[in-house]
C-alpha positions as CSV (number, residue, x, y, z in Angstrom):
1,X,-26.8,-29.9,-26.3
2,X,-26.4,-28.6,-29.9
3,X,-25.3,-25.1,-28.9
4,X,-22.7,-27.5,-27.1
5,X,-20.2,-29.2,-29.1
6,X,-18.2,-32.0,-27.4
7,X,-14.3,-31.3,-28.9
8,X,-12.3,-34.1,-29.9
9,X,-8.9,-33.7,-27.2
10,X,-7.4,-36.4,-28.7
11,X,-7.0,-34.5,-31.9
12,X,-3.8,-33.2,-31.3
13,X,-4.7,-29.4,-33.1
14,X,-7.8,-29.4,-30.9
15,X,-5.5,-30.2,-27.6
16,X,-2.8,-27.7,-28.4
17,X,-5.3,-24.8,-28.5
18,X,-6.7,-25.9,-25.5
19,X,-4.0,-26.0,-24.0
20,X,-2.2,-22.5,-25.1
21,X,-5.7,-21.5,-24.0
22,X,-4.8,-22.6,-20.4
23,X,-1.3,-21.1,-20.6
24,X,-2.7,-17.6,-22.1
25,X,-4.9,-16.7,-19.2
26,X,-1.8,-17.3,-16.2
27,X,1.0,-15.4,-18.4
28,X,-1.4,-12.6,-19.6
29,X,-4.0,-12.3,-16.6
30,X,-2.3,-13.8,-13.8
31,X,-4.9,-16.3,-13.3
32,X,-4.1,-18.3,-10.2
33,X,-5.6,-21.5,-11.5
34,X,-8.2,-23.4,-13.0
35,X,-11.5,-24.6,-11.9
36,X,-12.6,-27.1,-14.5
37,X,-16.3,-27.9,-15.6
38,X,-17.3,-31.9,-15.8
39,X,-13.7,-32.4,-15.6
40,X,-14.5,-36.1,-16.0
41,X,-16.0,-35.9,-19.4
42,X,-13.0,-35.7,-20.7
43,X,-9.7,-38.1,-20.8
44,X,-6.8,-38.5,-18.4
45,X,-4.1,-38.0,-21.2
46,X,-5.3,-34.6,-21.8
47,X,-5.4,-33.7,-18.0
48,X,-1.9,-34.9,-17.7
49,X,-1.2,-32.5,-20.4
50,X,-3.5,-29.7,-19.3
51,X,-1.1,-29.8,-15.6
52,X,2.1,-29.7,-17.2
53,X,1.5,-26.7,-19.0
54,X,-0.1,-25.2,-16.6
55,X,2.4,-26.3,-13.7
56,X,5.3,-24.7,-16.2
57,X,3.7,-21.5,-16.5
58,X,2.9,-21.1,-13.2
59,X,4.1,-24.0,-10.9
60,X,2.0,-22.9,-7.6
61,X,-1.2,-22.7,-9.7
62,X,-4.7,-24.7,-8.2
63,X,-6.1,-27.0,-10.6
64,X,-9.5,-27.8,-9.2
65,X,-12.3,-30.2,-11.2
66,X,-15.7,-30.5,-11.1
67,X,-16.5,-33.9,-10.0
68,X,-19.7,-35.2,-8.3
69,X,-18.7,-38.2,-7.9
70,X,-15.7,-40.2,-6.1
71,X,-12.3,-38.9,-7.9
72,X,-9.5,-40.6,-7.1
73,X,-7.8,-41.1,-9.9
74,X,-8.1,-37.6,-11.2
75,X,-5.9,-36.8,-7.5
76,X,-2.8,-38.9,-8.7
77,X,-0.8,-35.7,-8.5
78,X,-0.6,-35.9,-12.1
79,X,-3.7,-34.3,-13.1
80,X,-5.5,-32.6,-10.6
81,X,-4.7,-30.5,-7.0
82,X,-8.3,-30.6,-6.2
83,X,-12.2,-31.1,-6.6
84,X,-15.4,-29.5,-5.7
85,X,-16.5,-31.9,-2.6
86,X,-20.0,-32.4,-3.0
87,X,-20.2,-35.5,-1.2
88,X,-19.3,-32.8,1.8
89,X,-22.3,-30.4,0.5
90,X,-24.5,-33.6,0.8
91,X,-23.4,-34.4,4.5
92,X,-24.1,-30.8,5.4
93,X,-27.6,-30.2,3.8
94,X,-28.7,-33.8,5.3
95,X,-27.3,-33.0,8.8
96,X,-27.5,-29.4,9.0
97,X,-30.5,-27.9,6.6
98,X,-32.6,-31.0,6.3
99,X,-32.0,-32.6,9.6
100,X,-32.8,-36.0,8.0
101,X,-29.8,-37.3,9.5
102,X,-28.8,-37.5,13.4
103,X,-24.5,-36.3,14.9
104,X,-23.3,-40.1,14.7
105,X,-24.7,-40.4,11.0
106,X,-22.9,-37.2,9.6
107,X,-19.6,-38.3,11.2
108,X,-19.9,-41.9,9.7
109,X,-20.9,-40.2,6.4
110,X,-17.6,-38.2,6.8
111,X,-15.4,-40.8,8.1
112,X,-16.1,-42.9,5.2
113,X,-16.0,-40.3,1.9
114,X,-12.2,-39.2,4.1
115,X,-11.1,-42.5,3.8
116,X,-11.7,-42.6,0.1
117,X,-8.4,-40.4,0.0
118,X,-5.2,-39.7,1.8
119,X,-5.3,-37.4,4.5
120,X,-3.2,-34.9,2.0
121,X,-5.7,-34.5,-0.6
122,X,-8.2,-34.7,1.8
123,X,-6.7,-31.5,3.3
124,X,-7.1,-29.8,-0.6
125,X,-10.8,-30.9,-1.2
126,X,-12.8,-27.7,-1.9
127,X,-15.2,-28.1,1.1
128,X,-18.8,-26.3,-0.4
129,X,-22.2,-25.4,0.8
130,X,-23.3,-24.5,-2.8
131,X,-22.8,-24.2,-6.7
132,X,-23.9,-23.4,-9.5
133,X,-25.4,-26.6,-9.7
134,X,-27.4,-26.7,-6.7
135,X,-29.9,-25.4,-5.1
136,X,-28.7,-22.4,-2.4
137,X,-28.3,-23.9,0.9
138,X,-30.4,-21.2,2.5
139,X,-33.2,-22.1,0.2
140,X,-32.6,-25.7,1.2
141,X,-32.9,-24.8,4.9
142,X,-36.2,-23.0,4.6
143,X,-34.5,-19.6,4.9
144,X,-33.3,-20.5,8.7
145,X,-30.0,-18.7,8.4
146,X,-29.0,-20.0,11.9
147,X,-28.6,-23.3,9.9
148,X,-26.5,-21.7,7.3
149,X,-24.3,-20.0,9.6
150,X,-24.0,-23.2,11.9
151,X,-23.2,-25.1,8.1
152,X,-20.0,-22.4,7.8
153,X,-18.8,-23.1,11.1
154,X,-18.4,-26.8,10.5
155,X,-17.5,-25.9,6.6
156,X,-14.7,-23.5,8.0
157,X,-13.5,-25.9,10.9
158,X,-13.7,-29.1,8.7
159,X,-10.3,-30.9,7.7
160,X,-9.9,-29.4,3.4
161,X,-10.4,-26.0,2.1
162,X,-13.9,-24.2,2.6
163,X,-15.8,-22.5,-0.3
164,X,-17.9,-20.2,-0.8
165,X,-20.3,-19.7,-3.7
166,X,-20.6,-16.0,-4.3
167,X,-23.7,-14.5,-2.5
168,X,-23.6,-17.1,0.3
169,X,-21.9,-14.5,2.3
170,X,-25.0,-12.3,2.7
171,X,-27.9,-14.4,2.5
172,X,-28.7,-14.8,-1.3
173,X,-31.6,-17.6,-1.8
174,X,-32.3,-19.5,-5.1
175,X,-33.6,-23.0,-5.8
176,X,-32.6,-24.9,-8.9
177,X,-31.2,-23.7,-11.9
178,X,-31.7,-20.9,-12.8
179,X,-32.4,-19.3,-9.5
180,X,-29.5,-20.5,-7.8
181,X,-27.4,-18.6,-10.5
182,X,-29.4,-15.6,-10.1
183,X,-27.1,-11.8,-9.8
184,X,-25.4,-10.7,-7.1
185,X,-27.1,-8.5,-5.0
186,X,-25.0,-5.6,-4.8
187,X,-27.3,-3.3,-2.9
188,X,-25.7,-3.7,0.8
189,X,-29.3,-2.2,2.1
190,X,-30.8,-5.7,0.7
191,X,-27.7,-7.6,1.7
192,X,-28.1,-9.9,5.1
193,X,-25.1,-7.9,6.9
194,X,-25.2,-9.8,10.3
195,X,-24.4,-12.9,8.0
196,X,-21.5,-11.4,6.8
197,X,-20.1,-9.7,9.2
């Protein structure tokens, strides 16, 4: 994408701006971390260095990456604390919005993206229903909120951390991109408040 530039981190003015960048926004806004786009588009070295700085500023800070795929080394302890778990978002539209898959499936389908990691960072994988990248989990469902709320229950009592794309929480809808970035619905009269509440 032209409007897009991919910036050279191994160029070591490039990476220092970067990085003050990430230091700025926890001393000046007291950010409490980082959530970092297609993390995986770009090197290790500079992840390494991207922690440190951020760990010095602010050493309880959450460093999560947006990763699709399985991210391992990435959750060394030396780069990243978490990622977005969309191998869990998968599970839960196939076993809960879809029903393509039957109990014993979703478990094995569990079981096995667990054992990709140890049970520690498994307990610090951002658990989701939706992103920005996806289509809204109600939409998936065919608008059956009982599905969606039956989805949070196992989202919220799942081993990790659960989270929750904003709108989610009172029944926003969207299919793919751009839809499923659409505004917030603000109006609490055209809110789902039995969802929330």
């Amino acid at each position: 994408v032209g409007t897009m530039p991919k910036l050279n981190t191994g160029n070591p003015e490039v990476r220092d701006y970067l990085l003050d960048v990430s230091e700025y926004w926890i001393k000046e806004a007291g950010i409490d971390g980082w959530r970092l786009d297609v993390c995986d588009e770009v090197d290790h070295f500079f992840w390494r260095e991207f922690r440190k700085r951020v760990k010095a500023a602010k050493p309880d800070a959450f460093i999560i990456g947006e990763i699709h795929h399985e991210s391992a080394s990435w959750l060394r302890g030396d780069q990243l604390d978490s990622i977005m778990n969309y191998p869990f978002r998968k599970v839960m539209v196939d076993f809960f919005a879809k029903r393509s898959i039957n109990a014993e499936d979703m478990d094995n389908e569990l079981s096995s993206k667990r054992a990709l990691y140890m049970k520690k960072i498994n307990m610090n994988l951002l658990n989701l229903l939706d992103s920005h990248d996806t289509p809204r989990f109600l939409t998936v469902c065919g608008e059956r909120v009982e599905r969606l709320k039956l989805a949070a229950a196992f989202q919220y009592t799942y081993i990790g951390l659960p989270g929750i794309y904003y709108g989610d929480e009172v029944g926003l809808s969207g299919a793919n991109d751009p839809q499923c970035r659409k505004c917030m619905v603000w109006d609490e009269d055209k809110q789902d408040r039995k969802l929330i509440n």
